[in-house]
C-alpha positions as CSV (number, residue, x, y, z in Angstrom):
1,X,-24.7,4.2,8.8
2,X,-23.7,0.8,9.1
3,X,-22.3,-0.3,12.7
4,X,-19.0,-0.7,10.9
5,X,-18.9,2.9,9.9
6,X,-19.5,3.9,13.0
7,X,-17.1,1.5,14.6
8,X,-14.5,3.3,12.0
9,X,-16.2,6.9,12.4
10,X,-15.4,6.5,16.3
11,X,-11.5,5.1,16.3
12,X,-10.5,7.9,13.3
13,X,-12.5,10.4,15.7
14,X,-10.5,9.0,19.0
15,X,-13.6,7.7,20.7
16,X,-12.5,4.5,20.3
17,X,-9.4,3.0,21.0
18,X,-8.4,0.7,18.0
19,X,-7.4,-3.0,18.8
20,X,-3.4,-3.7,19.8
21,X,-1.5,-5.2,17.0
22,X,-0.2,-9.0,17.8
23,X,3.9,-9.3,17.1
24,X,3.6,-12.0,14.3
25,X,6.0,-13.5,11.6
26,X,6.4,-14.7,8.0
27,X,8.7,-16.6,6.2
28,X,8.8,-16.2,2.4
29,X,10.1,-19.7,1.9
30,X,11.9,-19.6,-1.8
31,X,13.5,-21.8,-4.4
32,X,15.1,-22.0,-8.0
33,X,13.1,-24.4,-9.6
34,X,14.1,-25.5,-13.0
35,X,11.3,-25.3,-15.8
36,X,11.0,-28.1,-18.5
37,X,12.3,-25.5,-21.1
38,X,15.0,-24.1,-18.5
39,X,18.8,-23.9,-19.2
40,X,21.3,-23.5,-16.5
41,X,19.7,-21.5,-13.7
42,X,16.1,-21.8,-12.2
43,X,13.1,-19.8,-12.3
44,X,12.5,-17.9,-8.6
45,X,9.7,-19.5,-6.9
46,X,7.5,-18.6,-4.1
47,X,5.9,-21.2,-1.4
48,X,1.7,-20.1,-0.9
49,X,-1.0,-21.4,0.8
50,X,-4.2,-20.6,0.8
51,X,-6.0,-19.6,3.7
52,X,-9.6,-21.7,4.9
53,X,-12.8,-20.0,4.1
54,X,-13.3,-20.7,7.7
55,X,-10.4,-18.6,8.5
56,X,-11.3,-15.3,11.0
57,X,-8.5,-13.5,9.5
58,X,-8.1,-13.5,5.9
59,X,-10.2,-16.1,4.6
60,X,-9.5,-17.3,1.0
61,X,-6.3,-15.4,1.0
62,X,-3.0,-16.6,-0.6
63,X,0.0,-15.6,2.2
64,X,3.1,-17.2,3.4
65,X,3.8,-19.3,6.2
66,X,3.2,-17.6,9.4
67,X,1.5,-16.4,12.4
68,X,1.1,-14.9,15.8
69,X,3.9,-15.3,18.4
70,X,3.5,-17.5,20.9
71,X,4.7,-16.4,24.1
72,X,6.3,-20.0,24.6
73,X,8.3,-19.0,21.7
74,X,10.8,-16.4,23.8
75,X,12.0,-19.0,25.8
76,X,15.4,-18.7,26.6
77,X,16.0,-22.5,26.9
78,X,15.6,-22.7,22.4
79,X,18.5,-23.5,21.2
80,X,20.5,-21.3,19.0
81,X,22.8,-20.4,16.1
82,X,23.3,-17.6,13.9
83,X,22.9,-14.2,15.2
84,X,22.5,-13.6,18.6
85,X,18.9,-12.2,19.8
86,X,20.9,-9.2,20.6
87,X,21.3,-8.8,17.2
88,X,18.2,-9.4,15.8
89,X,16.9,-6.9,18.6
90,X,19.1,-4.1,16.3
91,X,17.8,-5.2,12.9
92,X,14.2,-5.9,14.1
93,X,14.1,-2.4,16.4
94,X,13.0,-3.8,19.1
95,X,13.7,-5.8,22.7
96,X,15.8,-8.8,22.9
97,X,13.0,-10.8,24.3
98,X,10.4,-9.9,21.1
99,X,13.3,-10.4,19.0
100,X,14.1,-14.0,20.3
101,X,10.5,-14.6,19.8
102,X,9.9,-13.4,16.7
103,X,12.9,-15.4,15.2
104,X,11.6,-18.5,16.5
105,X,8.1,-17.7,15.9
106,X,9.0,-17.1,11.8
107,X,11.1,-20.9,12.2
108,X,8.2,-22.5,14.0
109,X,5.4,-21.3,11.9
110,X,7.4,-22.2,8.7
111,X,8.0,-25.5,10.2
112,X,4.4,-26.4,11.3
113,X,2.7,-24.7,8.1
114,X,4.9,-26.3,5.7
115,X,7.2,-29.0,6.9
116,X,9.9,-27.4,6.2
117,X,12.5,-26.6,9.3
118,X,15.5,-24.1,9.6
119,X,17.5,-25.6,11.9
120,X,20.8,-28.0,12.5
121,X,22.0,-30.1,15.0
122,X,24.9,-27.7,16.2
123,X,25.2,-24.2,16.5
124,X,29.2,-25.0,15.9
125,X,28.2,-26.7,12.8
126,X,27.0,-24.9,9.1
127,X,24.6,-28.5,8.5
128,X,21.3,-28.4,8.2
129,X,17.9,-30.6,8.7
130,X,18.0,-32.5,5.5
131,X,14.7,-34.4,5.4
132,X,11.6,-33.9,7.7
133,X,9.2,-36.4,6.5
134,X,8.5,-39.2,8.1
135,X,6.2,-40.1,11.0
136,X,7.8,-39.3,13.5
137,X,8.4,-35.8,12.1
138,X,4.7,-35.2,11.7
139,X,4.1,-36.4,15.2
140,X,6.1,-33.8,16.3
141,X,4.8,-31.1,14.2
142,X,0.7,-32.0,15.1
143,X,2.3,-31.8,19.0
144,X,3.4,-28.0,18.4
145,X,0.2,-27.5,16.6
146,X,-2.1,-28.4,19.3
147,X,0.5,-27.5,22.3
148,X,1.5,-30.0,23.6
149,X,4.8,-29.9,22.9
150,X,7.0,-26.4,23.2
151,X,9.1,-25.5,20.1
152,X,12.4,-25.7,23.0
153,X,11.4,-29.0,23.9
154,X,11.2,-30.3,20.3
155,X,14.4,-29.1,19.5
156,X,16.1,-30.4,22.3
157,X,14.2,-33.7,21.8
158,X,15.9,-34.0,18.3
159,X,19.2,-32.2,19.5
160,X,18.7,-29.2,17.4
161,X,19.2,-25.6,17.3
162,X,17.7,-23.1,15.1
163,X,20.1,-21.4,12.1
164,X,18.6,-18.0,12.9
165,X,21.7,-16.8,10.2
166,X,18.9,-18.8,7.5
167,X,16.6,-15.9,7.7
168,X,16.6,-12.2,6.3
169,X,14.8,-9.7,7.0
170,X,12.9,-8.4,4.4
171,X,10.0,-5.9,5.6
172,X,7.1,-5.2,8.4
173,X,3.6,-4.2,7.8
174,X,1.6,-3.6,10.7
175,X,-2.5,-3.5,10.0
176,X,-4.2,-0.4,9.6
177,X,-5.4,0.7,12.8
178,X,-9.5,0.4,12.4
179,X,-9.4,-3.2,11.5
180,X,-10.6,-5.8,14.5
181,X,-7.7,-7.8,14.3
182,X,-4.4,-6.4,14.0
183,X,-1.1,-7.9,13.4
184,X,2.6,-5.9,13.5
185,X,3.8,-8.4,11.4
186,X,8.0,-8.9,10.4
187,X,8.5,-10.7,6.5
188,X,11.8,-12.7,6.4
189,X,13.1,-14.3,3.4
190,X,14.4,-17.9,3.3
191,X,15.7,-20.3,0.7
192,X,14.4,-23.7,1.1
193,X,17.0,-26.2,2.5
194,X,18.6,-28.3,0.1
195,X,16.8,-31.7,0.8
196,X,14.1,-30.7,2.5
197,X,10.6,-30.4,0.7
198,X,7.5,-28.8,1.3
199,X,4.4,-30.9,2.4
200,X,0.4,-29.7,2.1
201,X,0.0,-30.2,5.7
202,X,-3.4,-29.3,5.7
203,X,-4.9,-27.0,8.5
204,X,-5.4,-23.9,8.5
205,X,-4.5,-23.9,4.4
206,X,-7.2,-25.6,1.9
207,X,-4.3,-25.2,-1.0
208,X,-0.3,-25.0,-1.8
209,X,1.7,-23.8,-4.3
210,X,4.6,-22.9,-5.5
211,X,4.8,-20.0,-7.6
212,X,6.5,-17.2,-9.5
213,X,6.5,-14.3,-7.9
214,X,5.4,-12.4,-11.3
215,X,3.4,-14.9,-11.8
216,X,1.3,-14.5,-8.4
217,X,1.0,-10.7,-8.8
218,X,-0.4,-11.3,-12.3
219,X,-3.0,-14.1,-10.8
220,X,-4.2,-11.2,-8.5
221,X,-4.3,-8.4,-11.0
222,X,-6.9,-11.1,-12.8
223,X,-8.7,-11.6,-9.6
224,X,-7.8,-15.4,-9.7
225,X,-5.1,-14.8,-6.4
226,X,-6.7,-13.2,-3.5
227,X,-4.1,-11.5,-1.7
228,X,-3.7,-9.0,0.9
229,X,-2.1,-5.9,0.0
230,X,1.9,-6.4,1.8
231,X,1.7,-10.1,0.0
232,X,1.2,-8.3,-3.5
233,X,3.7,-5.6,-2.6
234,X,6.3,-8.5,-1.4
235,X,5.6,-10.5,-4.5
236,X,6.9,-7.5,-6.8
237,X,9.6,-7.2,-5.0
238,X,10.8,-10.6,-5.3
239,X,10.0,-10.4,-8.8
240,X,11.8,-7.6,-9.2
241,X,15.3,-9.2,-8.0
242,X,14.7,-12.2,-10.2
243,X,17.2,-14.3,-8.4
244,X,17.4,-16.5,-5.0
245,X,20.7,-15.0,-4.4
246,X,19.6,-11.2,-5.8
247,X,16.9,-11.5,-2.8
248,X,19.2,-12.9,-0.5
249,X,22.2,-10.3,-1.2
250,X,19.4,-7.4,-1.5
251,X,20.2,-4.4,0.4
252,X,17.0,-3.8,2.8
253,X,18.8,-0.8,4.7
254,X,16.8,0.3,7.9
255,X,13.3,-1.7,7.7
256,X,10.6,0.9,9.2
257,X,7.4,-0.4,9.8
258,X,4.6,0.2,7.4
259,X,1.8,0.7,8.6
260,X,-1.6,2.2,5.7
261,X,-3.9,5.1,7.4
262,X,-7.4,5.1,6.9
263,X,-8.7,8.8,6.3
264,X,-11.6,10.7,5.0
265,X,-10.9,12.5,2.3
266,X,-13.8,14.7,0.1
267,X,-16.8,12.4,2.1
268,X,-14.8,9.0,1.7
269,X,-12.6,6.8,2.8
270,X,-8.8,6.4,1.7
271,X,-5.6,4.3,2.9
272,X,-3.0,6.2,2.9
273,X,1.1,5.2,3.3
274,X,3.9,6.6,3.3
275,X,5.6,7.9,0.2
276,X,7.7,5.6,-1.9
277,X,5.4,2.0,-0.2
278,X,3.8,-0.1,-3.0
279,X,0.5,-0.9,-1.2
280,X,-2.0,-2.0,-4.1
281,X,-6.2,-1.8,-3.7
């Protein structure tokens, strides 16, 4: 028996105690993007990156922007429009504090993984950030990479607030319990800012791409797309609604958290998830 098996043999047997799941975020940043062929509307596309090999977590994998909260990132001093944190504490099912975080954490990640930044310069006003290139923009964005700069004290350097109202919450997956690194992780949906455009910032990504979603779930049925199991199961479902504004105005009702089982079953081991969950091996 590998040390592994043990490892897994001890925390499905209670001997262990499995690691504790980081809050984290991801923003499934989307467009309508007009193929050469294309009348009228666009085609739904997705925004991917792939993940360095180099990567602890994931390596190789296609995801969306995202990441672990930073605890800078519940700061009451962020500034804000859209719903309230008290709100997003209802959808989210959790405190107001998390759910401050987690909001700005999904806005932050987007912004530093992508370029791309949901916020305006008002919270009494419906604009938003048309254009983020530029180098003063990517000063910014390599300062809240290597923490030097807070996400509160970047927006109140450019006298901005973040449109928490451009986010919707789409699903959480939390990691099965006898993995080493664990993430309780909230999926929000975003369409991409008219103006603004994506940018391969490099880091923690070797590749980007934007993508169908049918067309990313076919990639990985052909073993072309690496993918984690909730990326799949999110990419069918935004390929299912087919439209920006059939994923937008989808009806996501209570969002419980998802989290696969590892169990032995007849001498080997199966993930298990709750009835009705797309989670595909």
């Amino acid at each position: 028996m590998t040390s592994d098996q043990s490892r897994v043999r001890d925390i499905l047997g209670g001997r262990v105690a499995p690691a504790e799941p980081r809050p984290a975020a991801t923003v499934m940043l989307l467009r309508e993007h007009a193929a050469p062929s294309a009348v009228g509307r666009g085609e739904l596309q997705v925004y991917l990156l792939r993940r360095n090999s180099s990567m602890p977590f994931a390596p190789g994998a296609y995801v969306f922007p995202g990441g672990g909260v930073d605890e800078r990132d519940a700061d009451r001093e962020v500034g804000w429009a859209g719903p309230a944190p008290r709100e997003w504490a209802e959808r989210l099912g959790t405190t107001e504090g998390l759910a401050r975080a987690l909001v700005c954490a999904a806005v932050r990640e987007t912004f530093e993984e992508s370029g791309v930044l949901l916020a305006g310069s008002s919270p009494d006003d419906a604009d938003i950030v048309a254009d983020t290139r530029g180098a003063g923009w990517e000063a910014d964005r390599r300062a809240l990479l290597d923490r030097s700069l807070s996400f509160a004290e970047f927006l109140d350097k450019r006298r901005l607030v973040i449109r928490s109202d451009l986010l919707r919450l789409w699903s959480q997956w939390i990691t099965p319990k006898v993995e080493r690194r664990r993430y309780d992780t909230r999926f929000f949906a975003a369409a991409l800012p008219v103006g603004q455009q994506t940018r391969d910032v490099g880091g923690e990504a070797d590749r980007v791409t934007w993508m169908r979603p049918a067309d990313a779930v076919a990639g990985w049925e052909r073993g072309e797309l690496p993918m984690l199991p909730p990326t799949v199961s999110t990419c069918k479902d935004l390929a299912a609604c087919g439209t920006l504004a059939a994923v937008l105005s989808a009806d996501r009702g209570e969002v419980r958290p998802v989290e696969p089982e590892l169990r032995e079953i007849g001498g080997e081991y199966r993930l298990v998830v709750p009835d009705g969950v797309d989670y595909p091996l």
